[in-house]
Structures are given as C-alpha cells and as structure tokens.
C-alpha positions as CSV (number, residue, x, y, z in Angstrom):
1,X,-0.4,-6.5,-12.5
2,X,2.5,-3.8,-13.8
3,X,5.7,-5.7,-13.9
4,X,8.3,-3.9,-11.6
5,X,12.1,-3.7,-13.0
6,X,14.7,-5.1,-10.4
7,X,15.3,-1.8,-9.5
8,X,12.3,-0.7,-8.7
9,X,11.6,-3.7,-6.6
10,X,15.1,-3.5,-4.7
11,X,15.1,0.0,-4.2
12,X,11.4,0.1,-3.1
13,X,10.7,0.6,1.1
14,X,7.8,-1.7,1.8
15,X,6.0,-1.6,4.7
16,X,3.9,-3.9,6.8
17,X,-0.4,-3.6,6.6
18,X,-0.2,-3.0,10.4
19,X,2.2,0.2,9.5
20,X,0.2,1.4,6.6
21,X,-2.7,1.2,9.1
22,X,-1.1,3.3,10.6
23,X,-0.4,6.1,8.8
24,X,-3.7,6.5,7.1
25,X,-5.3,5.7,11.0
26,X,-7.4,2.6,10.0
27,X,-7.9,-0.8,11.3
28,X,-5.9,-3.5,9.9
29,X,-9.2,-4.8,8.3
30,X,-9.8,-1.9,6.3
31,X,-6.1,-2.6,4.6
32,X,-6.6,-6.0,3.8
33,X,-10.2,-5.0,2.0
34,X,-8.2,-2.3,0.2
35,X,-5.8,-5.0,-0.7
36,X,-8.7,-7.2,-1.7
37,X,-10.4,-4.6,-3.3
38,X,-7.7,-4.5,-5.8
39,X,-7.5,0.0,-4.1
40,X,-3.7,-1.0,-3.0
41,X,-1.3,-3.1,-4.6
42,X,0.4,-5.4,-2.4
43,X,2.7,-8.3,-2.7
44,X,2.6,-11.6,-0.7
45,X,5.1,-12.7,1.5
46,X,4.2,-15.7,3.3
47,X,1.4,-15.4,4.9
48,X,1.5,-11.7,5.3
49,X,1.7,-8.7,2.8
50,X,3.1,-5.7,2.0
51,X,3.4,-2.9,0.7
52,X,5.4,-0.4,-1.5
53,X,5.4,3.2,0.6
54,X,5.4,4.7,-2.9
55,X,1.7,2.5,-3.6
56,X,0.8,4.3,-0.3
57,X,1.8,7.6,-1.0
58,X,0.2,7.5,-4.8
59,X,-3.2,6.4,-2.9
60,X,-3.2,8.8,-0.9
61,X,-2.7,11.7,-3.4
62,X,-5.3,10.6,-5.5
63,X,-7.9,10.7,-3.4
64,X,-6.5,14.3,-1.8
65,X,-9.6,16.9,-2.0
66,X,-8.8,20.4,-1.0
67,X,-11.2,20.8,2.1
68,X,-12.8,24.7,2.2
C-alpha cells in the first residue's frame, strides 16, 4: 500500500464503485473483483469503497492500446 500525504488524500475526488462502473461501462461486480484483484486501489469506508478518480484515470491509461 503507497502511503498518501494529507494533501493528496484531502485534495483527492473519490468516487463511488457504482460511479466508476460507470464510466468504464461495467457491472458493479466487475469493480469489486478489480478491487479484490488488487487492479484498483480502493479505500474502505464502512461498508462501502471508494475510489480515487486519479486511481481510475491511471488504470485506464495503462491499459490504453491504440486500435488500427
């Protein structure tokens, strides 16, 4: 786990696994086995998790492939 600095963790926008669904058009499910997987870092609130939109947008650009 990468330590985050207070300002990293207070400025961060963090987003719910139903939003991050979302935006890459998955199910739920296939966020929380991401999550489990150990593919997205997540932190636990509660019950529930979430997740840093910069996480998102880093996993997301590493797995972009130029199509063509």
């Amino acid at each position: 786990m990468i330590p985050l600095s207070s300002d990293d963790a207070t400025s961060a926008r963090y987003l719910t696994v139903r939003e991050v669904a979302g935006t890459l058009r998955v199910s739920n499910m296939t966020v929380y086995r991401l999550i489990n997987a150990g593919d997205l870092p997540a932190v636990r609130v509660g019950k529930s998790f979430r997740l840093r939109e910069d996480d998102v947008n880093r996993y997301l650009s590493d797995r972009y492939t130029q199509a063509g």
